[in-house]
C-alpha positions in Angstrom: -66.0 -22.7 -10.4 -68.6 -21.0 -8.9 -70.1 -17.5 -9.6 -69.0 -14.6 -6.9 -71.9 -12.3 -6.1 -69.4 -8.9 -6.0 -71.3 -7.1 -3.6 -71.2 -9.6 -0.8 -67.7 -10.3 -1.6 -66.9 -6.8 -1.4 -69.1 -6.5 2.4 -66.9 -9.8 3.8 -63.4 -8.1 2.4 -64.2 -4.7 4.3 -65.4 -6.4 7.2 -62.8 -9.3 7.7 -60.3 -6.4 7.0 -61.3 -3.9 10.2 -61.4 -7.4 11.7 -57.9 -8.0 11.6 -56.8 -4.8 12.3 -55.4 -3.9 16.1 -57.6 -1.1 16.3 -59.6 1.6 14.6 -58.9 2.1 11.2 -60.5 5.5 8.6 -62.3 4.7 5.6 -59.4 5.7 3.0 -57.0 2.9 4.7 -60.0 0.6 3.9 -60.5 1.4 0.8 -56.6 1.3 -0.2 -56.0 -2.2 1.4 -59.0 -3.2 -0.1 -58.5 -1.8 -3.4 -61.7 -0.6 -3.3 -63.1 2.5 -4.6 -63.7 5.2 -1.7 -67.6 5.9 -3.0 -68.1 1.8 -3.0 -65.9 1.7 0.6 -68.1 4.5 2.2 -71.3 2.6 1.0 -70.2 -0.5 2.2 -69.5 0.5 5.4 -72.8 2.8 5.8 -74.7 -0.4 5.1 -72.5 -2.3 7.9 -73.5 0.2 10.7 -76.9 -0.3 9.6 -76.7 -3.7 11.0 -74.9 -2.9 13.7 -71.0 -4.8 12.4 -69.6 -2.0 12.2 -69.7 1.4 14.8 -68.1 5.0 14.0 -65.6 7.0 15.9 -66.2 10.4 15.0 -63.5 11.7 17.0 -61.0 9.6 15.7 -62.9 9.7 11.8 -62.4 5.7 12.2 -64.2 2.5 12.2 -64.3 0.1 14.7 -66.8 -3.7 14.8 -69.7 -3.1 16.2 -71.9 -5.6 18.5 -73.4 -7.6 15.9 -70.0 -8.5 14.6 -69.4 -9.4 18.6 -72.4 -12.0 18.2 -71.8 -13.6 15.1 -68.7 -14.4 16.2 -69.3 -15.9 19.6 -72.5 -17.4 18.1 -70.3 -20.3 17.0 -69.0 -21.2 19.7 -72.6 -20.9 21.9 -75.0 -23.1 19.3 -74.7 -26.0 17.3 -70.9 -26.6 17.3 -70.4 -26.6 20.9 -73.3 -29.1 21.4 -71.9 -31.5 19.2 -68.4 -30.6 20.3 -68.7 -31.0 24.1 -71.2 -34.2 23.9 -68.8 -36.9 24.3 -66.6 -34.8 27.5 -69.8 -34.5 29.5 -71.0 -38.1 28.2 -67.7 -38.9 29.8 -67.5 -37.2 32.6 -70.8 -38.7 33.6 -69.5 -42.2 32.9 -66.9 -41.5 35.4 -68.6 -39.8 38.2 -72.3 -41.6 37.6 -73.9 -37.7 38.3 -75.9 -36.0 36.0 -74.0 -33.2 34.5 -75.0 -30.2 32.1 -73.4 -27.1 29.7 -75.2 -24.3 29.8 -74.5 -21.1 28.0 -75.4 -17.2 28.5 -77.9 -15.1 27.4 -78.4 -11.8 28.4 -78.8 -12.1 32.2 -80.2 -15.8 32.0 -78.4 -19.3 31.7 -79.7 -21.5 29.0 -78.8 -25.3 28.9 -77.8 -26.5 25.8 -76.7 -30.4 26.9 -78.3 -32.2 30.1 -76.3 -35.5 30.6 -78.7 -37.4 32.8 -76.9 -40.0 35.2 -78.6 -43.5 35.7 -81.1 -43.5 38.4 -80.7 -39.9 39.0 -83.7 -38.1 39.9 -85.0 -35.6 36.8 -83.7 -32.2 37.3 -84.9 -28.5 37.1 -82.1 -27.2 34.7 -83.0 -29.8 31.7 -81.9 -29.0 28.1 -84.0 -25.5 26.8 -84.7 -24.5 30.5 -83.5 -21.2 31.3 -82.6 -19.7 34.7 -81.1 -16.2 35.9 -77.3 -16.6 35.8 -76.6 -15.2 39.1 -78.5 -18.0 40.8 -76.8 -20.7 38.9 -73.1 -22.4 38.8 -73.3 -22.4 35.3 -73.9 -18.6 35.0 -71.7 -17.9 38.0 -68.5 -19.6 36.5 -69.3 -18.1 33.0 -69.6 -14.0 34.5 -66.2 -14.8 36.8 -64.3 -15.1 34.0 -65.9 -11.8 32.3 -64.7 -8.4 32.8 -66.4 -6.8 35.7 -67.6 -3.8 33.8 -69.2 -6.4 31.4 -71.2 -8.1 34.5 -72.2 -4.9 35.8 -73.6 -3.9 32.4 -75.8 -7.3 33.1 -76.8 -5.8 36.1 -77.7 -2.5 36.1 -80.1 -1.9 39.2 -82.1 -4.3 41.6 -84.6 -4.9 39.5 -81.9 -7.5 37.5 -82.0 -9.6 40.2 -84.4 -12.3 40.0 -85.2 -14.4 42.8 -85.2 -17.9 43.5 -85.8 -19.3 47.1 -85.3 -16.2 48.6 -81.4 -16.6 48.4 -78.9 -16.0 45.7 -77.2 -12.2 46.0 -79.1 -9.4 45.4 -77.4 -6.6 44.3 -74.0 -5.9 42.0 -71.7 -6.1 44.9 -72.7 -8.9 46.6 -72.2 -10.4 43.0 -69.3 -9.1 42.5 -68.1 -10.4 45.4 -69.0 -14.4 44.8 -67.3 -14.1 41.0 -64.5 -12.7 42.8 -64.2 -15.8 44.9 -65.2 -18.5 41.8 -62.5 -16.7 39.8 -59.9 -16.9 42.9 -61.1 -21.3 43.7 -61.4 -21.4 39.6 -65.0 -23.1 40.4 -68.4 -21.7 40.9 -71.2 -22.7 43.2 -74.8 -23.1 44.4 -76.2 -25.0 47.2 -80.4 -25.4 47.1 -80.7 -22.2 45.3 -81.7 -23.8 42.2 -83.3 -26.7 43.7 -84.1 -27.6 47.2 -81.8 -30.5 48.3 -79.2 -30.6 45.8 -75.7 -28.9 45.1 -74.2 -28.2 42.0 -70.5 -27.2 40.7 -69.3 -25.7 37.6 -66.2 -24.7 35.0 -66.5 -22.4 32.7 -65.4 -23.1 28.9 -63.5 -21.1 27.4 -62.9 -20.4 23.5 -59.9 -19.2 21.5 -60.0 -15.6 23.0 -60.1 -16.9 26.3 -63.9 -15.9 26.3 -66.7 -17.7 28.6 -68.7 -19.5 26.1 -70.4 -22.1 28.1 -69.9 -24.1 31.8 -69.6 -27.5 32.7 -71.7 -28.2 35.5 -72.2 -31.6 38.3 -75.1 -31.6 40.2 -75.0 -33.4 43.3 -77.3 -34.6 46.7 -77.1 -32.0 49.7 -77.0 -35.3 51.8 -74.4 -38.1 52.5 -73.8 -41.0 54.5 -71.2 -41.7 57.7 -68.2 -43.1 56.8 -68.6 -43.0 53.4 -68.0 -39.9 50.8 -70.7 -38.4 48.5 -69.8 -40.6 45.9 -70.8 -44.3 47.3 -73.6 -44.9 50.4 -73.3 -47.3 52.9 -75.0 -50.9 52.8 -77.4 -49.4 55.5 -78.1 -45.9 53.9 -82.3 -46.3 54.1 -81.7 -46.6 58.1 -78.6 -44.4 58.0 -78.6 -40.7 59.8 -77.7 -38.8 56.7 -75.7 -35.3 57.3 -75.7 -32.1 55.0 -73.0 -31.8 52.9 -70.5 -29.1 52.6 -69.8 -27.0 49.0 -66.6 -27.2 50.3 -66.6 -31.4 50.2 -68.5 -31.3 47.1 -66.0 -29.5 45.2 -63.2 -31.1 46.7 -64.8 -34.3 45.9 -65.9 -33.3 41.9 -64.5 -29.8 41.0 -61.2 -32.0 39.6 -63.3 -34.3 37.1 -65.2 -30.8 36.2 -62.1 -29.0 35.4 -61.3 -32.2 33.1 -63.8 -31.9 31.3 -64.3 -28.6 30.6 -60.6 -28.1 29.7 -60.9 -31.0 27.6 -63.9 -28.8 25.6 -61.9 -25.7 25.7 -59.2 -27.8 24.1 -61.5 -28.9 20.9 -62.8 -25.3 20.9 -58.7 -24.1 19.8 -58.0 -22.6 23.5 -54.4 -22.9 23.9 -53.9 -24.2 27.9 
């Protein structure tokens, strides 16, 4: 059997305690659930506000976890686990729609993308794995921050300098945002359309984890052009002397968003979200 170093076992006990508690909780309920003495309980939690797990109420004379206890625990749904976790969906999903596909995850104000699923003979995109972009431009970001609490996006946002631009296009201020998350969260998709790069569309899903919490998208990039008589998926025998048309977001999603949805549900679902 191996040796317990006390102290750290004490720090994890206190900390998975307030954890499982509904709400606030006072120092001399911790240290009686424990069974901890109060002078080792009030140095225990000093030390945890230090580093940010744990915050205190003065009013209330309780303790609450802080942000850093907010970020190591959605920190294993955004790194390693969720790479290896969603691999095989967006392998999948790019099997059965032959576009390249991507998930991407937040930080701060910016997308980063964890997984780029290159389709054969698809061009080489902007958004390959390690690039990062601002999240209001993106799908990816877009379909994260609509399933967010607005307060929480407008804490991402706080004044016009936050707003990056790409393109000139992409909104610019809070309630122009507000208002396009409003719409992904109402269609259950997010979108861009040559905002990221010139000529090509993209779609995304956002993934959810056992809280219902965004932890990453699911995103298809596809042309901006099609062929007559034909959908986005498959051209024409004639395509090199074909007039090709712009595409709609509209068709794109109608054409994609359902494979999209599949697979990120099918991530959520290996994550522990219940559907």
């Amino acid at each position: 059997m191996r040796p317990k170093a006390p102290a750290a076992a004490q720090v994890l006990a206190v900390l998975r305690y307030v954890a499982g508690q509904a709400g606030p909780v006072s120092a001399s309920i911790i240290a009686r659930d424990v069974g901890l003495p109060r002078s080792t309980t009030y140095q225990l939690i000093t030390s945890l506000i230090d580093d940010g797990f744990l915050v205190h109420l003065p009013e209330e004379r309780k303790y609450a976890l802080g942000v850093t206890a907010h970020e190591l625990g959605t920190g294993y749904s955004r790194q390693a686990p969720i790479q290896r976790i969603a691999r095989f969906p967006l392998s999948r999903l790019v099997a059965r729609t032959r576009r390249t596909a991507h998930l991407a995850v937040m930080h701060g104000r910016d997308v980063v993308y964890v997984i780029e699923e290159r389709a054969p003979r698809q061009s080489p995109l902007v958004t390959d794995t390690g690039v990062r972009l601002p999240a209001h431009l993106t799908a990816s970001g877009r379909a994260m921050m609509a399933q967010m609490d607005p307060a929480q996006v407008a804490a991402l946002f706080p004044g016009p300098e936050a707003f990056a631009e790409r393109h000139s296009k992409g909104p610019q201020s809070l309630p122009a945002l507000q208002d396009l998350l409003a719409r992904a969260r109402s269609l259950g998709y997010a979108w861009e359309q040559d905002e990221v790069t010139e000529g090509f569309s993209s779609v995304a899903v956002a993934v959810l984890d056992r809280q219902r919490y965004p932890v990453a998208s699911v995103t298809l990039t596809v042309s901006n052009r099609a062929f007559p008589g034909g959908s986005t998926r498959h051209r024409a025998k004639d395509a090199e002397t074909a007039e090709e048309r712009a595409v709609r977001i509209e068709d794109v999603a109608r054409e994609w968003i359902p494979e999209v949805t599949r697979c990120a549900r099918e991530i959520s679902r290996r994550l522990g979200t219940q559907a």
